[in-house]
Structure formats: structure tokens, C-alpha cells
KOLTOR-898238 format. One record per residue: residue number from 1; residue in one letter; x, y, z of N, C-alpha, C in turn. Coordinates in steps of 0.02 Angstrom, whole numbers, plus 50000, padded with zeros to 5 digits. Layout:
REM residues N
ATOM   i aa   nc1   nc2   nc3  cac1  cac2  cac3   cc1   cc2   cc3
ATOM NUM  A     X     Y     Z     X     Y     Z     X     Y     Z
...
This chain:
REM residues 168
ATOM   i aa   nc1   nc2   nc3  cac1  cac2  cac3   cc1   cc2   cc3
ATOM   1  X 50532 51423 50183 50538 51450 50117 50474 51487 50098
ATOM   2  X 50490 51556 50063 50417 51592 50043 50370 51535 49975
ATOM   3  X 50343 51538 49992 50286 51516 49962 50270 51439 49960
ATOM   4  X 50288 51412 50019 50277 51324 50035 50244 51326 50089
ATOM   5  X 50160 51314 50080 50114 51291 50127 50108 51248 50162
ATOM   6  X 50138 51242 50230 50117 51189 50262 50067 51182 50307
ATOM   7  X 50005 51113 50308 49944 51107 50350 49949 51054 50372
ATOM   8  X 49918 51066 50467 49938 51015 50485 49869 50970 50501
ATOM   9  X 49887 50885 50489 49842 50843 50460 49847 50813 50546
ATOM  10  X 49773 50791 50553 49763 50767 50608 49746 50693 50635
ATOM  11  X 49769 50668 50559 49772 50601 50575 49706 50547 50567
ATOM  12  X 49647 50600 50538 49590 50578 50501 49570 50603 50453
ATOM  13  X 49565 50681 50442 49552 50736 50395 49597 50769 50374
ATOM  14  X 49622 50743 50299 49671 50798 50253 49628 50863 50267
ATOM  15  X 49673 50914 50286 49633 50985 50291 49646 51029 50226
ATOM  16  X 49608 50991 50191 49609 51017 50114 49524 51011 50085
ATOM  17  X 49507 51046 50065 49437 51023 50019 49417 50959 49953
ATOM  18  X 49359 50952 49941 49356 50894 49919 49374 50926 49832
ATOM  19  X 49405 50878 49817 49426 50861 49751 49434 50916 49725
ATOM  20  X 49514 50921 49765 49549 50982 49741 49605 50982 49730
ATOM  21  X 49650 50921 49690 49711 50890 49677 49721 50850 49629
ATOM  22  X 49771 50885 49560 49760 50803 49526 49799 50775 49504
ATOM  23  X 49842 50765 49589 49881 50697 49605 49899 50712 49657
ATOM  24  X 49875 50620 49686 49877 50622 49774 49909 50561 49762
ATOM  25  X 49971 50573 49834 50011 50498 49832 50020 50487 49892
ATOM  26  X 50052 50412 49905 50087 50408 49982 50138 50380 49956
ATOM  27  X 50195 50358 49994 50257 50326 49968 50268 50295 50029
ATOM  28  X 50262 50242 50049 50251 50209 50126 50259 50236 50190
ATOM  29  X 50182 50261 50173 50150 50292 50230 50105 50254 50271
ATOM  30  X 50050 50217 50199 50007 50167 50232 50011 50124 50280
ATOM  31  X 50082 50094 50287 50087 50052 50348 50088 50090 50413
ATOM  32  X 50080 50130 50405 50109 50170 50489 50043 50221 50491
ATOM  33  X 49995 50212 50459 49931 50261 50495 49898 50205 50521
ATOM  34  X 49864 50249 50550 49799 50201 50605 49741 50167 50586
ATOM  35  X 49714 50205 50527 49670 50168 50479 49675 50183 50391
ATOM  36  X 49705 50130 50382 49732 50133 50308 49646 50154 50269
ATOM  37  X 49621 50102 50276 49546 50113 50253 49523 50225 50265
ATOM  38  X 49519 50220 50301 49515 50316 50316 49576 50352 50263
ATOM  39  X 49626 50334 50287 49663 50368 50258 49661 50358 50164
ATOM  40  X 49679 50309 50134 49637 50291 50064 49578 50334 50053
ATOM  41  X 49528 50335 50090 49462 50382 50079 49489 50439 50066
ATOM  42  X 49511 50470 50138 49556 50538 50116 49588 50565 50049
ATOM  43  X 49634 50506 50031 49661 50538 49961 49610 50538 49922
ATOM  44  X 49566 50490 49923 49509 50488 49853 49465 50540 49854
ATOM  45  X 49462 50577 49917 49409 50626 49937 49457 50702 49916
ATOM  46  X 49503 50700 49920 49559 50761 49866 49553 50772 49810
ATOM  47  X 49566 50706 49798 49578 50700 49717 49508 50726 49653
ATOM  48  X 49556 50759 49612 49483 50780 49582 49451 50715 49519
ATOM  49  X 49430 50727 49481 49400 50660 49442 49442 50690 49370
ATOM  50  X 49469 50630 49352 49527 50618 49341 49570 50614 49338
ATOM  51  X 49587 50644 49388 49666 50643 49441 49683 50577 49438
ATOM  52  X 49759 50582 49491 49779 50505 49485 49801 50493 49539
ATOM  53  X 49798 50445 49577 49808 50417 49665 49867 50371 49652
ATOM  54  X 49926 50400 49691 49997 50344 49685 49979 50309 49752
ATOM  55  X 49980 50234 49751 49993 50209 49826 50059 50161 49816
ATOM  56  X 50105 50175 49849 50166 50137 49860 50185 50111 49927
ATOM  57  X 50188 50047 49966 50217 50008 50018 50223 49941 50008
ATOM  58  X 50257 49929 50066 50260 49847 50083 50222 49817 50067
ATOM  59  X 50240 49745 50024 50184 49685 50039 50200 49646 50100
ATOM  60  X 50167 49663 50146 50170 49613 50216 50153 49552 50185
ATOM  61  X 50097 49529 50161 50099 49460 50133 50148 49432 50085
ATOM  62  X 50187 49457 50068 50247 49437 50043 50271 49363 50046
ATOM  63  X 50271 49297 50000 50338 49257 50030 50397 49256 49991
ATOM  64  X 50419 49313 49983 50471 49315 49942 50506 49353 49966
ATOM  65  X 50523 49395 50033 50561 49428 50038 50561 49403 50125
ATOM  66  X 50639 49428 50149 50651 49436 50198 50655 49490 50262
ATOM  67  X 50647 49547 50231 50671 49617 50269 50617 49618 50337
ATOM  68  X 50583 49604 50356 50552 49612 50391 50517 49545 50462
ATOM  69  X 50488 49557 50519 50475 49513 50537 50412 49475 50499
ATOM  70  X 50368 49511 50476 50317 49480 50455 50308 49437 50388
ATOM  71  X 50376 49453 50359 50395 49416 50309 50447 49370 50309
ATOM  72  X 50463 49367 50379 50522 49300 50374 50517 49250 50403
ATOM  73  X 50561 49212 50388 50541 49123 50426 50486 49094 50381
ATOM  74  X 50495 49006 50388 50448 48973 50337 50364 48972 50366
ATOM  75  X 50364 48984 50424 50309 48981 50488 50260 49036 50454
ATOM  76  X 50289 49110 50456 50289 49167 50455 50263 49146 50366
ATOM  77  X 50292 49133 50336 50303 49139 50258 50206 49097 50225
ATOM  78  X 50206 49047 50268 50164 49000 50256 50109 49043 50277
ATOM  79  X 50104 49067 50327 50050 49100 50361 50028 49172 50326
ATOM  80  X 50070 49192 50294 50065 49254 50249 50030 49237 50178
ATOM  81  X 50063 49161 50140 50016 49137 50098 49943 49117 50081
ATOM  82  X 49935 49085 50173 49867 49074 50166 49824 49129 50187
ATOM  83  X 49835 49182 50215 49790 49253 50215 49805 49301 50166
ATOM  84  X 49861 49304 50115 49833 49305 50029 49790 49260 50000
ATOM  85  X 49788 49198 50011 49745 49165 49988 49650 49182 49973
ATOM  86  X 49675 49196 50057 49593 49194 50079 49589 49275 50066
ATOM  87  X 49630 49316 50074 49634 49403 50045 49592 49380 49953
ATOM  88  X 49646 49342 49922 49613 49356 49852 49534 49327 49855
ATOM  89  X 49532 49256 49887 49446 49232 49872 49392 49278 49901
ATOM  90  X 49412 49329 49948 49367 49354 49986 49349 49450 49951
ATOM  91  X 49402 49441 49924 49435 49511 49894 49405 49573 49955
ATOM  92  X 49442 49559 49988 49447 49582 50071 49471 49640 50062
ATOM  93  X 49462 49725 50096 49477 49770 50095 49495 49788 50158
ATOM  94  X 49535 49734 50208 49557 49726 50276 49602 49743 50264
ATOM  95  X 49625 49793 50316 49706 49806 50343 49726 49765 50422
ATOM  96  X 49770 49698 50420 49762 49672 50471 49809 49722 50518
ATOM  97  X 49806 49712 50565 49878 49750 50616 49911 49729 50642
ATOM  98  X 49976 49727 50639 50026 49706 50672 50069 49737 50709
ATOM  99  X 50090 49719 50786 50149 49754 50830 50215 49793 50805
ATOM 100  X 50223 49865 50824 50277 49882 50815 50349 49811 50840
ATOM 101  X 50395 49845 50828 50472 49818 50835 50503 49874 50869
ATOM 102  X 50489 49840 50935 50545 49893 50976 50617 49849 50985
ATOM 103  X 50669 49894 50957 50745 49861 50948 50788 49922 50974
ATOM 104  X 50815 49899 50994 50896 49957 50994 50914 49966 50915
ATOM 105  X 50921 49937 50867 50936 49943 50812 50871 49933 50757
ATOM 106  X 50839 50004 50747 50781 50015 50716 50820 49994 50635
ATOM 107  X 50772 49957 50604 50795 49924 50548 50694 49948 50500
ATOM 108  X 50705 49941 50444 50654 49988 50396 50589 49933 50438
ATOM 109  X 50536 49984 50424 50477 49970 50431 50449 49947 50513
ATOM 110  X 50502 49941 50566 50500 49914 50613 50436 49954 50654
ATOM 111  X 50426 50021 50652 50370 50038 50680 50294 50047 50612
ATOM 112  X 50299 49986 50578 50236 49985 50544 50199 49936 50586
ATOM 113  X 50129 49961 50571 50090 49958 50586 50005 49916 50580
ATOM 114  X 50015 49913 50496 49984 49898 50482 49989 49837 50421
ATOM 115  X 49965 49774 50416 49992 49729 50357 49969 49753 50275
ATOM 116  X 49994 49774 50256 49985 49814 50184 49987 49750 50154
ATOM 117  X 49941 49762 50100 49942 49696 50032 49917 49732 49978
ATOM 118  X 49936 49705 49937 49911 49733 49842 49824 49715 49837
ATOM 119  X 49820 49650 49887 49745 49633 49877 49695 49677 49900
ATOM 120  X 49699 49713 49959 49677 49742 50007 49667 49807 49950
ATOM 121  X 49718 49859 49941 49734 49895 49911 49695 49888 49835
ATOM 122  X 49708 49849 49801 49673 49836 49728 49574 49841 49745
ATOM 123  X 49568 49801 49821 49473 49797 49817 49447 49854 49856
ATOM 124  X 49506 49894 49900 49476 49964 49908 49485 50006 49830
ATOM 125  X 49533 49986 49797 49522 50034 49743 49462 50033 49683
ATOM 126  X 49436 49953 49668 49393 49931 49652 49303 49960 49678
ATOM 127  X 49333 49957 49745 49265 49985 49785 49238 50050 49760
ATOM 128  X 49292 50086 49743 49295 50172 49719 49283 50185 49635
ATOM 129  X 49265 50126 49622 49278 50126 49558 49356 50157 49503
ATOM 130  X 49389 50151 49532 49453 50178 49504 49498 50146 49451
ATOM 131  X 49507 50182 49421 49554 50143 49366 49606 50124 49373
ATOM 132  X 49646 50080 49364 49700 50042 49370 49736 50054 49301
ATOM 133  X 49777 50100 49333 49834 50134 49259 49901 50098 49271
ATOM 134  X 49926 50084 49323 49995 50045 49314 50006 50004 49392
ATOM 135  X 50028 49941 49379 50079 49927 49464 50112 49865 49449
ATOM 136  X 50159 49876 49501 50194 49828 49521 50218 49817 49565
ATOM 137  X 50233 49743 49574 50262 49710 49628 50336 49726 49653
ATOM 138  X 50346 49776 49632 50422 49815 49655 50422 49896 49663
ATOM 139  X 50464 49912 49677 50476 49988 49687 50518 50037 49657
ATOM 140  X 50561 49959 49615 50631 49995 49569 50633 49951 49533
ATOM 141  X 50686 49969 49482 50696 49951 49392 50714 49857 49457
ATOM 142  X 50686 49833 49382 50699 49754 49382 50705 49723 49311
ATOM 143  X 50751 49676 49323 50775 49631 49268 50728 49606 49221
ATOM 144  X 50737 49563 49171 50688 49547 49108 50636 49498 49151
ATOM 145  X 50684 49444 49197 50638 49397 49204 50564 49404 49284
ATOM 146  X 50590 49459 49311 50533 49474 49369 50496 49572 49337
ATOM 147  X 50513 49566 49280 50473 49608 49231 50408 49573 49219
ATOM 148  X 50438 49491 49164 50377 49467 49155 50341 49451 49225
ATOM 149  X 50377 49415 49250 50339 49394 49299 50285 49454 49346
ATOM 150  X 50297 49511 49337 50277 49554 49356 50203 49557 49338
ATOM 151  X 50208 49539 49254 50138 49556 49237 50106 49495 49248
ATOM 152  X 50094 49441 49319 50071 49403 49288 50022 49409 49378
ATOM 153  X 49983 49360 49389 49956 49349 49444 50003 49339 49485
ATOM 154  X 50044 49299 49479 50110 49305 49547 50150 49352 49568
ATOM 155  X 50121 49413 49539 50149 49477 49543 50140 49497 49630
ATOM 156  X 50082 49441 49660 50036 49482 49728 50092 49430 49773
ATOM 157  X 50140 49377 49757 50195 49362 49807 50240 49398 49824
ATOM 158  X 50262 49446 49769 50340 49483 49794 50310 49515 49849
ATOM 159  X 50369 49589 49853 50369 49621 49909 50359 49687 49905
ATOM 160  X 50331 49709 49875 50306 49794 49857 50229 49780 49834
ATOM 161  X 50194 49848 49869 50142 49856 49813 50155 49937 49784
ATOM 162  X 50147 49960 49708 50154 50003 49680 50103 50001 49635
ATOM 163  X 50038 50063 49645 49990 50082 49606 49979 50146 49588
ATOM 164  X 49951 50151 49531 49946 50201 49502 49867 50188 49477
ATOM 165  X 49819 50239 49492 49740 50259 49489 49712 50301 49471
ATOM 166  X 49675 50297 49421 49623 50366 49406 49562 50358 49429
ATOM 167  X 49565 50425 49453 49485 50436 49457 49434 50455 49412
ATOM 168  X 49382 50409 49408 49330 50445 49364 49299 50487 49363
């Protein structure tokens, strides 16, 4: 189509100049690059100051959901709690990594990559000094009672992270 620029990104460097966007997003992308940490820089390094940074994916630490291997089973479930745990005391800006899913029947997220968490995500955004304008623990409209619950600290069990950031 005339007038839709496309550049191609090499998988470390948006080939764009610095802080020249004001609004940079992913919509679950983060699990499937190679270094979430780089890539996060990237958008922040676009974005102009006061712009706003959308990050939307999976909570791999999740114990509330099933869709995935890294979120299912009580084994799996327990083991996801206690590295949120130690994610929130440490306020850790780790992306752990985890094995693709090779299946005959590719089911969502199966070639991610990387364990996405709200914690991870919230202390790189922290690191940047960035403002925290909206999130939640979902991705779509939800009922009255995981609304409240939304706004509360147990927001970092469900299964989405959804943020919204300004830059200063």
C-alpha cells in the first residue's frame, strides 16, 4: 500500500532514531524475543518523553491459569509461586527462559520463549523511571469481582500482564 513504511528490525536495534514516537507497544511479543531486557530498552529508547509504552503478555508465573505448559499442573503451579515470590522480594528484572513446545498441534504460546511476569516487567519499568498509568492482570473486559481483585496485590497471580507507561 502507498504510503506504509516498512523497516526491517534485526532483532536488537529498532531501526528508528532515539525518541521519536509517542507510543510504542508490543502485544505478546515479549515472550518470543531473545532478550526481553534489550528489547524493553528498545521501546524506551523510541519513545519520546512523554510518550507512552504499552507492554502486553503472558504471566508465565501465573497459578491461576491453565493454557500453557508452564502454567499447569500443581508441581508446575507451586514452582511458579515460589519464583514470584522471590521475583517480588528481589524485585528482579530477570527474564527466565524456557523451551519451545514442539507438537504436531501448535496450541498459543507454544514457541515462547521467554517466562514473562508483571514483576520483572513493573522493576524494568521502575529502573527507567517510568510512570505507571494503568494495568492489569487480564487482557479483556472482566466481571465485578476479578475487577476488584484486579486492583489489589493479587493482581501478579492471574494470567496476563497489561501495562501502560509514561515516559518522563
Amino acid at each position: 500500500h502507498k504510503g506504509i513504511v516498512c523497516e526491517k528490525y534485526d532483532g536488537n536495534t529498532f531501526p528508528f532514531d532515539d525518541a521519536i514516537f509517542d507510543l510504542v507497544g508490543s502485544i505478546n511479543v515479549l515472550e518470543h524475543t531473545d532478550d526481553p531486557k534489550l528489547f524493553l530498552d528498545e521501546e524506551y529508547r523510541i519513545l519520546k518523553s512523554g510518550g507512552h509504552l504499552v507492554v502486553i503478555c503472558p504471566n508465565f508465573l501465573s497459578v491461576t491459569n491453565n493454557y500453557h505448559k508452564q502454567t499447569r499442573g500443581i508441581l508446575q503451579k507451586m514452582e511458579n509461586l515460589a519464583h514470584l515470590i522471590m521475583s517480588i522480594l528481589t524485585r528482579s528484572t530477570t527474564f527466565r527462559k524456557m523451551e519451545m513446545t514442539i507438537s504436531q498441534h501448535f496450541q498459543p504460546d507454544d514457541d515462547a520463549v521467554n517466562i514473562t511476569n508483571p514483576i520483572a516487567i513493573k522493576s524494568w519499568a521502575d529502573s527507567k523511571s517510568l510512570k505507571l498509568v494503568y494495568s492489569s492482570a487480564f487482557q479483556v473486559e472482566k466481571g465485578k469481582m476479578l475487577s476488584l481483585i484486579d486492583k489489589t496485590p493479587l493482581s501478579v497471580f492471574f494470567g496476563s500482564c497489561f501495562f501502560v507507561f509514561q515516559k518522563n
